[in-house]
Each structure stands twice: as C-alpha cells, then as structure tokens.
C-alpha positions in Angstrom: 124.1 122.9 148.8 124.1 123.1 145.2 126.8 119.3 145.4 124.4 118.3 147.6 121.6 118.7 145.2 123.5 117.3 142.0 124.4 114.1 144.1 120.6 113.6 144.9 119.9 114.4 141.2 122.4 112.4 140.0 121.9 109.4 142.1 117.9 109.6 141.7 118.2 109.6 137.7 120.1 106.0 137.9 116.9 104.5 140.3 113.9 106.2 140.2 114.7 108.9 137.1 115.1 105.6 134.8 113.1 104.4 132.4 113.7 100.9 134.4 111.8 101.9 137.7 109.1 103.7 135.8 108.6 100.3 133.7 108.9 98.1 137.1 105.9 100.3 138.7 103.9 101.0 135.6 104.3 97.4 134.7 103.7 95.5 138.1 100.7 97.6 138.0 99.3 96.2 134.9 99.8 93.1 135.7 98.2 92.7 138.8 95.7 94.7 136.7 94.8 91.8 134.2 95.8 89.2 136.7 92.9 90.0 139.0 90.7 90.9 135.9 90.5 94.6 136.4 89.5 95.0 140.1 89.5 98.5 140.1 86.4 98.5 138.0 85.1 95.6 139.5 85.2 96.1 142.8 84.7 99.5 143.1 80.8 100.2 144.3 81.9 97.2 146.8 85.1 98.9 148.1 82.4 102.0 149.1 80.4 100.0 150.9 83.2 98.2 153.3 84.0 101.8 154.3 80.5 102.4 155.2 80.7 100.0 157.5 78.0 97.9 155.8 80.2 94.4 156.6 81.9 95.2 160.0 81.6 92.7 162.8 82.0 92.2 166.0 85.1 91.2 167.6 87.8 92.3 164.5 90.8 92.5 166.0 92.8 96.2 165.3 92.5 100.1 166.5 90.4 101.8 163.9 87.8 101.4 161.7 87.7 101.2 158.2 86.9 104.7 157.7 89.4 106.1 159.7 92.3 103.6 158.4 91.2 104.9 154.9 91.4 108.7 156.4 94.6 108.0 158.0 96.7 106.6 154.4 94.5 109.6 152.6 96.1 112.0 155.4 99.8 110.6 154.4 98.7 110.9 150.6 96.9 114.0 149.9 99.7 116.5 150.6 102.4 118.1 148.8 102.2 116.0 146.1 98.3 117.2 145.0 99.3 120.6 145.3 102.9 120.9 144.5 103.7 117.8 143.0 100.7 118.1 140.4 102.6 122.0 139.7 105.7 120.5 139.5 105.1 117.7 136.9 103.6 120.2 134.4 106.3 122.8 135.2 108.3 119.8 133.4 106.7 118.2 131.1 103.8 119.8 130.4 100.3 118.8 130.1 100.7 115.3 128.4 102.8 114.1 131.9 99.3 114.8 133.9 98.2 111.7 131.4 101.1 109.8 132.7 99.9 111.0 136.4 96.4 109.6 135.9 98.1 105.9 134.4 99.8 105.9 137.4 96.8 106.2 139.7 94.4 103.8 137.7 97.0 100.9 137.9 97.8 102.1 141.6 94.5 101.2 142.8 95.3 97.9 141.8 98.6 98.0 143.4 97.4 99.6 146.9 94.9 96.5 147.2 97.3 93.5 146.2 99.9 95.3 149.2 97.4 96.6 151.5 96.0 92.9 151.6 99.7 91.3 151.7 100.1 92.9 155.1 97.1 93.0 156.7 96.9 89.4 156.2 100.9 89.1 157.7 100.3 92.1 160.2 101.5 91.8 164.1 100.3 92.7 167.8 103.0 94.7 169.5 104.0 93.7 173.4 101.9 96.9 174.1 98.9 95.6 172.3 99.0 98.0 169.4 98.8 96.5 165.9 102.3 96.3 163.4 102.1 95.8 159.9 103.6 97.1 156.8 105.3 94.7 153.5 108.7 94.2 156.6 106.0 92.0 157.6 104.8 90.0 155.0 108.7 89.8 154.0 109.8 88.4 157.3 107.2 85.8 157.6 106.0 84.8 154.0 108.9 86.0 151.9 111.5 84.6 154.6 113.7 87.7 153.7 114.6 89.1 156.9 116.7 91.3 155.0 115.0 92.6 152.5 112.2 93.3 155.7 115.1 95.2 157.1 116.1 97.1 154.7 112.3 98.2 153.4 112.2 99.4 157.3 115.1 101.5 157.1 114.0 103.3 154.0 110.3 103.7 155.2 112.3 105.5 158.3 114.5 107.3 155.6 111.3 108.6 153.8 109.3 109.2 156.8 111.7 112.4 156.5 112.1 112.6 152.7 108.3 112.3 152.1 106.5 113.1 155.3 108.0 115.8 157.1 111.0 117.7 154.6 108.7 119.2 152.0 105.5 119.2 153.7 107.1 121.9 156.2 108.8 123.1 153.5 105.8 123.9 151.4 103.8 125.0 153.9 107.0 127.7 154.8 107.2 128.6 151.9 103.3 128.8 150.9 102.7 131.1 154.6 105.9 133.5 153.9 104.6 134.1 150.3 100.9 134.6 151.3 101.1 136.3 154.5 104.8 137.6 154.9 105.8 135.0 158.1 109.0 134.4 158.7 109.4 130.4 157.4 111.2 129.7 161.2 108.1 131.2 162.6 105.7 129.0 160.9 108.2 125.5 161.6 108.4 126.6 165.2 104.2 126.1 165.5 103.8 123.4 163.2 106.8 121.4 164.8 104.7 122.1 168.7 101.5 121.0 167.2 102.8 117.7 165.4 104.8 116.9 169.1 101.1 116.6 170.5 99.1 115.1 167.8 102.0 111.6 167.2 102.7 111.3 170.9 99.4 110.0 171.5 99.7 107.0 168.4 97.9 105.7 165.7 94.1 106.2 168.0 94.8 110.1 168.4 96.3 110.1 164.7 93.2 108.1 163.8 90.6 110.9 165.4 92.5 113.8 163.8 92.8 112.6 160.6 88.9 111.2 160.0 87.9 115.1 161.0 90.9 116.8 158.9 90.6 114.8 155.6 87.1 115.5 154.6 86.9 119.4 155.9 91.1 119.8 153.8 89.2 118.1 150.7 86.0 120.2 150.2 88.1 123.3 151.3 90.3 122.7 148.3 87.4 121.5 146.1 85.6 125.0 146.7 88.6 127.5 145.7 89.4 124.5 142.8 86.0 124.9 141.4 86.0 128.8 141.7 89.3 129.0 139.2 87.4 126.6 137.2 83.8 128.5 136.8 85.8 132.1 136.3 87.8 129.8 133.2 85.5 127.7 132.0 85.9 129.1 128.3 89.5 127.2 128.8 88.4 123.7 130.4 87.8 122.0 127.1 91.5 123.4 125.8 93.0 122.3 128.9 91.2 118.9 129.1 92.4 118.4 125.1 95.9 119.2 125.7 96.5 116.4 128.8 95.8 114.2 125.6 96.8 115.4 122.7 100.4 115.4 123.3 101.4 111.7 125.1 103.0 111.1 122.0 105.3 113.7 120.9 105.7 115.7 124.2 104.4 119.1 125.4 105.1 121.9 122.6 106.5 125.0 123.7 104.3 128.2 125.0 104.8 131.3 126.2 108.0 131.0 128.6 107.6 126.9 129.0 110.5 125.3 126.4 108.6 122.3 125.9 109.0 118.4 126.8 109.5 115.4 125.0 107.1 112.4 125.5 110.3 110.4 127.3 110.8 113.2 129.7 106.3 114.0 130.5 106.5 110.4 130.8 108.7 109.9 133.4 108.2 112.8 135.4 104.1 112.5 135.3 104.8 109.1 136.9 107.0 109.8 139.5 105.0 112.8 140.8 102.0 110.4 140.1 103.7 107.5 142.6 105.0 110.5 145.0 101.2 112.0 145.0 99.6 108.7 145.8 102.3 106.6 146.8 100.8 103.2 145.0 103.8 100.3 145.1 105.9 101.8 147.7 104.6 100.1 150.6 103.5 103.1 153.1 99.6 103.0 153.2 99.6 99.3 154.8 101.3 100.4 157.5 98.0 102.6 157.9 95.9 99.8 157.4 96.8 97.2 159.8 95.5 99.1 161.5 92.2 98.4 160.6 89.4 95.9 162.5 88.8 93.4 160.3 89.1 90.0 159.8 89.7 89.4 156.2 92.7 91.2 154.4 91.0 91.9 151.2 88.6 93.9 153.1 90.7 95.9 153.8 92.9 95.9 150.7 89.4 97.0 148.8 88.9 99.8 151.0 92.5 101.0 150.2 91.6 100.3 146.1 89.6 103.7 146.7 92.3 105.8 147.4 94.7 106.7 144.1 90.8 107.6 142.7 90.7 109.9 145.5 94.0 111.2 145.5 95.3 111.4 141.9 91.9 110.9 139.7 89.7 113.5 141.7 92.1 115.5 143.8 95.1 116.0 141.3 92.9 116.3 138.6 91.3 119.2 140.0 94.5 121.3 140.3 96.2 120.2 137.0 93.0 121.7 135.3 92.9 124.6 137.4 97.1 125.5 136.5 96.1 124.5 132.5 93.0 126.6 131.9 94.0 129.2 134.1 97.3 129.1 131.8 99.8 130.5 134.3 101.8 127.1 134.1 103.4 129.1 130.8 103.8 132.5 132.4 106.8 134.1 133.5 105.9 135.9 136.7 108.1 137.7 138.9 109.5 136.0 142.1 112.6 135.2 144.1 115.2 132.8 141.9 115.9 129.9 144.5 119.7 129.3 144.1 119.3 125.7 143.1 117.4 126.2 140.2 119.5 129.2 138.4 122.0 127.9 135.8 124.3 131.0 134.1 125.1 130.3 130.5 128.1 131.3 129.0 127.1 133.8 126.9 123.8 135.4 125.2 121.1 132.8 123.9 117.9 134.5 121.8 114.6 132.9 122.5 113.8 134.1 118.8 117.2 132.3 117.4 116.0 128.4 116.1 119.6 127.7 116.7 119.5 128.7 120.4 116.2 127.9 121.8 116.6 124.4 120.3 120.1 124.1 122.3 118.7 125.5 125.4 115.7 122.9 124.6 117.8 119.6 124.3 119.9 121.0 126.9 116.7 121.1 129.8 115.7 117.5 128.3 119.0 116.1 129.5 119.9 115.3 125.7 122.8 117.3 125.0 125.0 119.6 127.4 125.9 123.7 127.0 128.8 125.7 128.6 128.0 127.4 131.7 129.5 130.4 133.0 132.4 130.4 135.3 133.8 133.6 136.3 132.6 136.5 137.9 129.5 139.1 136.9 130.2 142.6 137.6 127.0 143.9 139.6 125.9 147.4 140.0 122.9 148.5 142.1 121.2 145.2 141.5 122.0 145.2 137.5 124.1 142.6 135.7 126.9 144.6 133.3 127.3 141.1 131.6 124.3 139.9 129.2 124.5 136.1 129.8 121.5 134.0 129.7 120.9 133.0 133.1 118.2 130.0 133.3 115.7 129.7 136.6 113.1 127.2 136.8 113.7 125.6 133.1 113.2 129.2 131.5 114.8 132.1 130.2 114.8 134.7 133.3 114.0 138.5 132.2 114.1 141.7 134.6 117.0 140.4 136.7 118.1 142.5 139.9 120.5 140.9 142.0 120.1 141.8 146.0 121.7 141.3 148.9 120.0 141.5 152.6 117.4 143.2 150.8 118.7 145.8 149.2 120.3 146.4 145.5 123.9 144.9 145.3 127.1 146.0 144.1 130.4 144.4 143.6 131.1 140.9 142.1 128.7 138.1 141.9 131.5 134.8 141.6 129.9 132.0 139.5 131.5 128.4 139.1 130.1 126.0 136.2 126.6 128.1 136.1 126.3 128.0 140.0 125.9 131.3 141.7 127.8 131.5 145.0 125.3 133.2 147.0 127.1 134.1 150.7 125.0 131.6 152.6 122.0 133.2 151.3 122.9 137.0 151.7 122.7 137.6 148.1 119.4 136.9 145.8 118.4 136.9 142.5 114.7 138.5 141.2 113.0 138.9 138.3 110.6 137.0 135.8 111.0 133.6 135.3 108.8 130.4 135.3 107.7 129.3 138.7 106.7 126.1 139.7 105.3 123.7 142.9 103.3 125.5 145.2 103.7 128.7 144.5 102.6 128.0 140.6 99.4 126.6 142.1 99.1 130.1 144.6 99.0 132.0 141.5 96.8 130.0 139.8 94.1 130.0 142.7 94.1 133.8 142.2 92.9 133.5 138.6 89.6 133.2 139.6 86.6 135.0 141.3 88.5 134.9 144.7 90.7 137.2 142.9 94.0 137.5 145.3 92.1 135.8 148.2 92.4 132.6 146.2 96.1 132.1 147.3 94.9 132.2 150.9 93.0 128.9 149.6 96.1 127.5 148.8 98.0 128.5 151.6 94.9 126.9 153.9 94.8 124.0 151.6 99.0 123.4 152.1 99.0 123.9 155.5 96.3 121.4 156.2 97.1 118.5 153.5 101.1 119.1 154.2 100.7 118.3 158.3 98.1 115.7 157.7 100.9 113.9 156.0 103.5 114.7 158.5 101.6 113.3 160.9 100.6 110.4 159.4 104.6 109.6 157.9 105.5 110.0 162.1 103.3 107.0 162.3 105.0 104.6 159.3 108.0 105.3 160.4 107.2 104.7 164.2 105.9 101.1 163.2 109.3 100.8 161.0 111.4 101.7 163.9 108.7 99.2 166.1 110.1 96.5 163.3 113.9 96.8 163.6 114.2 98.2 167.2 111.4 97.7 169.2 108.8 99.8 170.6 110.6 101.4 173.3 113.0 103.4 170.8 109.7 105.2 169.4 109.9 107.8 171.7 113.4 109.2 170.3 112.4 109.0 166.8 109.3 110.9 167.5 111.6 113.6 168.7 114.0 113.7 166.2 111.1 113.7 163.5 109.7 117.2 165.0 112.9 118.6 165.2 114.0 117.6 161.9 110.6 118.8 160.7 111.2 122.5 162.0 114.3 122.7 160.3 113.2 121.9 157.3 111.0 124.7 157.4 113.7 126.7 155.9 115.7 124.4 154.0 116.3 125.1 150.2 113.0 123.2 148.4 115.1 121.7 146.3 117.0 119.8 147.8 114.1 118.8 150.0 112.4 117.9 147.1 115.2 116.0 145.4 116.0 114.0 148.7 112.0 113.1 148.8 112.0 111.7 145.1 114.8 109.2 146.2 113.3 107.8 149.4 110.4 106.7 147.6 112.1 104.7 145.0 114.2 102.8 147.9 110.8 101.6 149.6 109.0 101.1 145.9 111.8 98.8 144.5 111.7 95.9 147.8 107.9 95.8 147.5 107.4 95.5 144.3 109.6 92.4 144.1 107.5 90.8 147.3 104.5 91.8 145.8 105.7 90.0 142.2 106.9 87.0 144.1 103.8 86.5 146.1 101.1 86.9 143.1 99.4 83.5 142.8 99.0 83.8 147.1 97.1 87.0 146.5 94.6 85.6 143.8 94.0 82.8 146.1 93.5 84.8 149.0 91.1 87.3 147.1 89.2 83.8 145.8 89.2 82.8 148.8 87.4 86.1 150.4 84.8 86.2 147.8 83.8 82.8 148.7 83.2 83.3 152.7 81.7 86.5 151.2 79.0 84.5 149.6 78.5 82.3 152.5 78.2 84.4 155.2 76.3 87.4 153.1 73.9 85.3 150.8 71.6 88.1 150.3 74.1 90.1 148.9 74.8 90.6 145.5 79.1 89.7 145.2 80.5 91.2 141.9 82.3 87.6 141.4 
C-alpha cells in the first residue's frame, strides 16, 4: 500500500503538485477573467435569473432544466471536497491556503462559463435520444483533435472513480464508523444498493434526485455550520484575519500544526480549491448539456454561479468553522492510519530550535531526515524505543500500539519510517493532528450541538459524498457513450457500484492521493481547448447578448 501511495505522491507532485499546473489553472482563469471583462461580476444577478427560469422557451432541445442541470453539477461538486477537502488544505497549509481556495473559486466562475458554453454549443444527441456533451466534444468537432477528445474521455472515466466514487464512500465509511460505530463494509454495502437504483435510470432520474437533495444537503450543513459559528463567535474576526494575514509568508506554527510556507498554502489551497469545485477540468459540462436551451452562454451563465456556491459560500463556511473553533491545531486522540505515520530515527524535541526546524523543512518537502529502519520492541501496547514517530504532519504523543484490538507485544518491523502493519492486524493510537473529515467531525462538536454536532457532519457527508457519486456515474457514463457507445454503459455502471463498495474500506490515503491525480489529467486537455478556442468564445458571448437584446428589449442586458 504504502509503494502504492508514494507512486501516486510522487507522480502527482510532477503534474498537478507543480507549481506549472497551479500557474496553467490559476492563470487561464485570469485571463478569461480580463478577457471577458470580469463576467463573474458582471453577469452575476443575470446568471440568477436564467435559473429562475425567467428566459426559458418553448421547444429547447435537452432533458432538464436549468435548475436541475445547475443541481446536477452542484450534486458532483459539493462533496468531499467542502467537507474534507476544506479540512485537509488547512491540515497543510494552514489558514492562508483557504485564501488560495477562494482565488481559485473567483477565477473558476469564469472558467466553468467559458467551458460549460464550449460544450453546450458542440454538445450531441445519442442514437437513444439522450443528450452527449462534455469538452471530447468540442475537441472532436471544433478542435479537430480526436485524440486529445479521446484521451479527456478516458480520464473523465478514470476520475469518475478517483473523484466520484473512491473517497466519497470512503469519507462517508469512515465518517459513519467514527460517529456511529458501523462496520465501514456495512455502510458500502447500502450505499453501493442505493447508487445501483438511482444511475440506472440516467441523467432524468439523476436530474429529480439531485434538484431535491442539493437544497435540503446545503441548509442541513448551513444550520450545524452556523451553530459552531454562534457558540465561537468571540473567534470569527481572528479566524477571518488569519486566512489573510499570512498569504505571504506562510501559516506560522500553533499548538501541534508545524507550520507552512506560502509556496506550500499556495499550492495545496488551489488544488483542494479545483478538487472542491472542479473549475477547468471539464466535468460540470457534461452535466449541462444537459440542459434545454438554445443558446450556450445561457447555460454557461447558469454554470458561472456555481464555484460561488461551492467554494465562496459552502467552503467558506467550514474553513471558519475548523479556524475559530481552533481544533485544526489540536492534537486529539484517534486511530494513526498507516499511510500517514513516518518513524524517525531517533528522538526530535518540539522545544529544540534545531529539531522542530528540521522536522519543519522536512514536512515542507525542502530537506530530507533519516527514518527508522529496524524493529521497535513492543510491550503491552508501549514502545521501549523513544523515536519520534510523525502521523498526520505532527509530532504523535500517548502512543499504544494494538493489534485486533487489544495491547500488543513482540516486534513492530519498520523499513525507511514505514510501519509494517500485518495487513491491518496491528494499529497505532494516540494524540496526533487529524485531518479531512474527521477534523471537521470534531469541529462540529465545538458548538451548542455539543457531541450531536458530529451527527451533522456525518448527515452532511453522507448526503453531499453520494450526491457526487451519483452524479460522477453520469460523466463517466457519457465518456464511455463518447469512446464506446451507449450500449457499453450498462457494464460500467456496474463496475462503478462495485468499485464504489470496496472503496468503502480502502486506506483514505491512497484514495485520496489517486483522486488528486485524476483531476489534473482531465484539467490539463481542457485547459489547452479552452486557450485555443478563446476569441470563438468572446464572439459567441457577443453574439448572445445581441439576440438577447432583440428578442428581450424590455429587459435591462448588463452589456
């Protein structure tokens, strides 16, 4: 598992881990950004009322309406990533990489309605009458890159698993076995039986469950969000403060967190910022060609509203709710998962300058330490030896080691700071940092819910995670549509349940690590279509606001 993981890692820090993806997303962003003249402000009141309905007509062409088109690409986006993700990003670099998060999201509004309206304008009718459409299309026919089409196709099948069903299962196993003791097979086996009949009926079913699910997830979360807030509100300005104050120079260190450099925020706040909202990877058109319209922009404005939903509003919410409820710098006691323990080679004091900074550079990737190889000598759950052993980027305390539940004795093998752990039979406990869900569990609880607040969360997971499981089943159904026809669906909708139940008790992270990946391989192709096709989007959004103005004199057009 643990080679596994360090391949993933490894290969992940040379695409989307580099400075040279973040810069390609960021960048295309702000371009488009100026280019258009700042639609995202622009636009914005008018986006609302397209989703109202206020300019349908009769006749569109497509399966769902606005609404449910915008619920359907919210259901793949509001997930893990608002809950987890959000915990994970300031589990590594601290408050400043929520900044980065919210970048990301204002610059992805403009990049979810330059792709949204590339593909609804190049979108396709199936031989069973069902809309296609996604950037394959838009590739295929404008782009004349049948292989770059291809390719997007495969990875949008490849992260149909790596975003939509791995570590939304995976959370909500975890999140349900944590909360209410439920075995994390038990929880897969009902969540994999109730995905089977919600994508076998398509994207009208998946349409119906989504426009329900969406707005009843979002104001459960908003009510236990706003709860944590109230009971801290002494701490809202501090934690509102901090997301700025440090973009420069990095997060500081406090209480158990080790701090970050402003390279390291940076980059993770944007790739949890692109994996919570998914702006410039190409997913959320496949939701809206869906859509009845006949203009593309249309639609591309409704889809300008949702990294404000998502990231702005929704991630927001829970990074303030982890700062001012301060456990994002507590060491709490919990389970040490395998991937995330690193044994050091001997005794490192948290009070020594010398040592923490070593241990510091060594967590920001800018300088290496020995790990441990060998064998610790256990007895009754306690370590003889005194090496530092890291979990979750911090320096773990109260260690017990166990194995089937019970206090172990005898030898715990180690090899380069890995812990071979008998296929699982033997864990480590104690106090450590946590992070991802969990983090945001705890933090739930710091409020006037008391412990019922990590039922919230657990409510909150289960129903954001399967949203976007569902909806993933649907992009990748279209991508496999695209290369294969739509005959083949049927077997990838199977192998996606199944696949999602076993994931329900796969290590997070490596889950986590393979999802990272998957969205940098569908990112990277549309981002270059979207680049090479910029003046064909100005004149097609120049274009709409001038049958706008014709066929709506009355009304007032923000052009």
């Amino acid at each position: 598992m643990q080679q596994i993981n360090d391949f993933l890692t490894t290969l992940h820090g040379y695409l989307g881990g580099h400075p040279w993806f973040v810069f390609l997303l960021l960048g295309t962003g702000l371009f488009f950004t100026l280019y258009l003249k700042f639609p995202q402000f622009r636009y914005f009141r008018h986006s609302i009322r397209i989703v109202k309905g206020k300019y349908d007509r009769e006749g569109d062409e497509g399966d769902t309406s606005h609404f449910q088109a915008l619920s359907t690409a919210l259901s793949g986006t509001v997930g893990t990533g608002n809950i987890a993700g959000v915990a994970l990003a300031i589990h590594l670099g601290g408050p400043s990489a929520m900044f980065w998060m919210l970048i990301t999201a204002f610059f992805g509004m403009t990049l979810k309605f330059v792709e949204v309206t590339l593909s609804h304008k190049y979108r396709d009718f199936t031989e069973d009458g069902s809309v296609s459409g996604g950037p394959m299309y838009y590739m295929r026919k404008r782009l004349n890159m049948k292989w770059l089409a291809g390719f997007f196709a495969a990875a949008t099948i490849l992260s149909s698993f790596g975003s939509g069903s791995l570590p939304q299962i995976n959370s909500i196993s975890n999140s349900v076995f944590s909360t209410f003791g439920i075995e994390h097979w038990i929880t897969g086996a009902v969540m994999a039986i109730l995905l089977g009949f919600v994508i076998i009926g398509g994207i009208k079913r998946i349409a119906k469950v989504t426009e329900k699910l969406v707005p009843g997830m979002g104001l459960i979360y908003l009510i236990g969000a706003l709860a944590v807030l109230v009971y801290n509100y002494d701490n809202i300005g501090h934690a509102v403060v901090s997301i700025f104050t440090d973009v420069i120079d990095g997060s500081a260190a406090m209480g158990g967190f080790i701090g970050a450099s402003f390279a390291f925020a940076f980059s993770n706040g944007v790739n949890r910022g692109l994996f919570s909202n998914e702006a410039g990877q190409g997913s959320a058109p496949i939701a809206h060609a869906s859509a009845r319209t006949h203009q593309p922009v249309s639609e591309g404005l409704v889809a300008l509203l949702e990294p404000f939903i998502d990231t702005i509003v929704i991630c927001t919410l829970t990074g303030l709710v982890l700062l001012s409820s301060g456990v994002w710098t507590e060491k709490l006691e919990n389970e040490f998962q395998v991937t995330d323990i690193v044994v050091l080679d001997r005794t490192y004091d948290e009070n020594s300058e010398e040592d923490f900074s070593a241990i510091k550079s060594y967590l920001m990737d800018a300088s290496d330490i020995a790990k441990f190889s060998g064998v610790l000598t256990v007895n009754e759950g306690n370590i003889a030896e005194k090496n530092t052993i890291l979990h979750a980027r911090s320096i773990a305390e109260n260690i017990q080691v166990f194995e089937n539940e019970k206090p172990y004795t005898g030898d715990l093998k180690i090899e380069d700071g890995v812990m071979d752990d008998h296929g699982g039979e033997i864990v480590m406990k104690g106090k450590s940092l946590i992070h991802s869900a969990p983090l945001t569990a705890v933090a739930f609880t710091r409020s006037y819910f008391g412990e019922y607040g990590k039922y919230i969360i657990s409510i909150g997971l289960l129903l954001f995670a399967f949203s976007t499981a569902i909806t993933w089943s649907y992009y990748g159904g279209r991508s496999i549509t695209y290369l294969f026809g739509s005959k083949y669906v049927i077997y990838y909708r199977v192998l996606y349940v199944v696949a999602f139940f076993i994931a329900s008790f796969t290590d997070t992270t490596i889950v986590w690590s393979l999802s990272y990946l998957t969205v940098v391989f569908m990112a990277i192709p549309n981002l270059f279509g979207l680049l090479m096709l910029r003046k064909e989007v100005r004149s097609t959004v120049k274009k709409y606001w001038f049958d706008f103005k014709k066929e709506w004199p009355d009304e007032k057009s923000p052009e």
